[in-house]
C-alpha positions in Angstrom: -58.2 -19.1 84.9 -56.7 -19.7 87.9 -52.5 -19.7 89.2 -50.8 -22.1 90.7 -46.9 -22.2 92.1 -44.1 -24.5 90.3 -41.0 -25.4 92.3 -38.1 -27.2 90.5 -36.8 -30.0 92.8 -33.6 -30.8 90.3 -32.5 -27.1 90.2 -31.6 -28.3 86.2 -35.5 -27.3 85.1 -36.2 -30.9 84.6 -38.4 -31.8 87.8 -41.1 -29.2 88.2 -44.1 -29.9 90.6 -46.9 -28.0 91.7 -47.5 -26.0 95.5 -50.1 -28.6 97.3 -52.5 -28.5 99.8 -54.0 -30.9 102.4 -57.3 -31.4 100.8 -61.4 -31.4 101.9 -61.2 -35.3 103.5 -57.9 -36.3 104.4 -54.1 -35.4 104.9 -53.3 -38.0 102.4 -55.7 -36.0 99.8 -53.7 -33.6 98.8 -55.0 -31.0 96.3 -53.0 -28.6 94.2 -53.0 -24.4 96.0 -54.6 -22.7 93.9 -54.7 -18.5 93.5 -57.8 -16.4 91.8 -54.5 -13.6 90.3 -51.4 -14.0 89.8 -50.6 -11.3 92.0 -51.4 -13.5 95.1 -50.0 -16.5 93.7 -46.8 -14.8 93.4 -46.9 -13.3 97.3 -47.1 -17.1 98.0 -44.4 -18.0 95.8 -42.1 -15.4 97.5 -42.6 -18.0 100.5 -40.6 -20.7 98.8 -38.1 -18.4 97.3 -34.5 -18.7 98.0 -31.9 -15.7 97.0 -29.9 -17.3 94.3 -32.2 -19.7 93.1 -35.6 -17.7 92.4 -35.4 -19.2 89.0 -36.3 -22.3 90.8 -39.9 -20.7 91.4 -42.4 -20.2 89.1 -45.9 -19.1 88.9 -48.0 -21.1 86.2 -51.9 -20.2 84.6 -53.8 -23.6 86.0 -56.8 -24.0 83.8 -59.7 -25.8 86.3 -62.1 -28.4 84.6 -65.4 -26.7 83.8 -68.9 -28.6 84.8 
């Protein structure tokens, strides 16, 4: 299991979308930031955390596709 950071663009709790990266070929190939604990994922979150709205942040368990 791996964690990955929510952030609520409506500030109603209707528009959620993930933390993204740029990804292994491209800038346009962008790849959702993952975290191995919650623990970091929640240090990253802090990042996009405002005072008054850090109900607007959320850290969510990302289930990766298994080969």
């Amino acid at each position: 299991m791996m964690y990955a950071v929510m952030i609520c663009l409506d500030g109603h709790d209707d528009d959620w979308i993930y933390v993204t990266e740029t990804g292994a070929h491209n800038s346009y190939d962008l790849e959702i930031k993952l975290f191995a604990t919650a623990q970091q994922a929640e240090s990253h979150a802090d990042v996009w955390r405002v005072n008054g709205k850090e109900h607007q942040v959320r850290v969510v368990e990302y289930a990766t596709a298994t080969a």
